[in-house]
N, C-alpha and C positions, 0 to 999 in steps of 0.2 A: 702125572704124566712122565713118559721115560722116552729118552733120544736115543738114539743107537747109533755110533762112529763107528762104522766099519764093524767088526764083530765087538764091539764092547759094549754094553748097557751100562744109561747112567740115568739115575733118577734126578728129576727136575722140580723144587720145592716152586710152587707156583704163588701167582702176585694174585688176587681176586679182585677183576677188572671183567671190562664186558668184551676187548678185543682177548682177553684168558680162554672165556668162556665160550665164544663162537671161534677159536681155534683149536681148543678140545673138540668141539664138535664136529669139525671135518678129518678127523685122523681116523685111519693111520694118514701120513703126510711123507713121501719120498722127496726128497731135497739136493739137488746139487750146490755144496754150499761152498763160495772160492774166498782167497783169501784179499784183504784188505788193510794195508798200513804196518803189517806185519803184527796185525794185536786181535784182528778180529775176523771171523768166517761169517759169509751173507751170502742170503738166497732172496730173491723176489717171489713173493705170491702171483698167480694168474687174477684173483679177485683181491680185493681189500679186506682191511678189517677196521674195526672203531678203534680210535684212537683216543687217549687219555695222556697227551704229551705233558713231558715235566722235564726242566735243567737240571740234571741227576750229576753235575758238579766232577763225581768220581765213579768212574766204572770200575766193578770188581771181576777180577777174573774169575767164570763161570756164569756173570750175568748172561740173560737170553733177553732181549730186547725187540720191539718193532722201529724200524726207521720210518717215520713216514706212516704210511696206511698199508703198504704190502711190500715193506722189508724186512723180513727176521735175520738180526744177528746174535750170534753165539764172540762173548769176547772169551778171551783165553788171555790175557793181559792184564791187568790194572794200572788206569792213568788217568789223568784229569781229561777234562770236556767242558766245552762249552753247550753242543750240541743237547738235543730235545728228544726224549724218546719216549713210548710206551712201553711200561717193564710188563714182563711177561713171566718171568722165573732164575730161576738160580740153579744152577747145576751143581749137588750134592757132593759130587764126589772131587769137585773141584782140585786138585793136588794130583790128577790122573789125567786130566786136562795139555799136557806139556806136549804131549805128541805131537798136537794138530799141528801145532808151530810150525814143524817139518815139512809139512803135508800143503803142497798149492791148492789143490781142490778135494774136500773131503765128501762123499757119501751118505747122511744121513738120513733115519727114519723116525719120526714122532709118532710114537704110541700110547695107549693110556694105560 
């Protein structure tokens, strides 16, 4: 699967779960994604997905996560959490990731 921020493609090394695999299936996916805490971008889904919550302790900049049943965020940060998530992927290019920081609301597309 590949994201696209504004004009830039980024390939997303994916986690093999069942909410992975029924949101490959509705893409492409246009997303208004805003920012949050200064670490992370997040969109809401209109429907849910299955969730496979886990205490994932330390988030890495470029993870792609579900909050919940229909929140996808993109973090651009690495920091500790207490919080529960379903992981969903990793964004490959991670080190090209710093822009968004800038950015209150960014633009993306999920395509496979």
């Amino acid at each position: 699967m590949n994201i696209i921020i504004g004009k830039q493609l980024f390939q997303i090394e994916l986690v093999s779960n069942q909410a992975t695999k029924e949101l490959i299936g509705r893409l492409p996916i246009n997303l208004k994604m805003n920012d949050l805490h200064g670490n992370e971008k997040y969109a809401y889904f209109s429907e849910i997905l299955p969730t496979q919550e886990e205490k994932v302790a330390e988030i890495k900049k470029g993870d792609i996560m579900l909050y919940g049943s229909d929140c996808l965020v993109l973090f651009y940060k690495t920091f500790s959490t207490n919080y529960s998530y379903t992981k969903i992927g990793k964004v490959k290019e991670v080190d090209q990731l710093d822009f968004i920081s800038e950015i209150e609301t960014i633009n993306v597309i999920l395509v496979k």
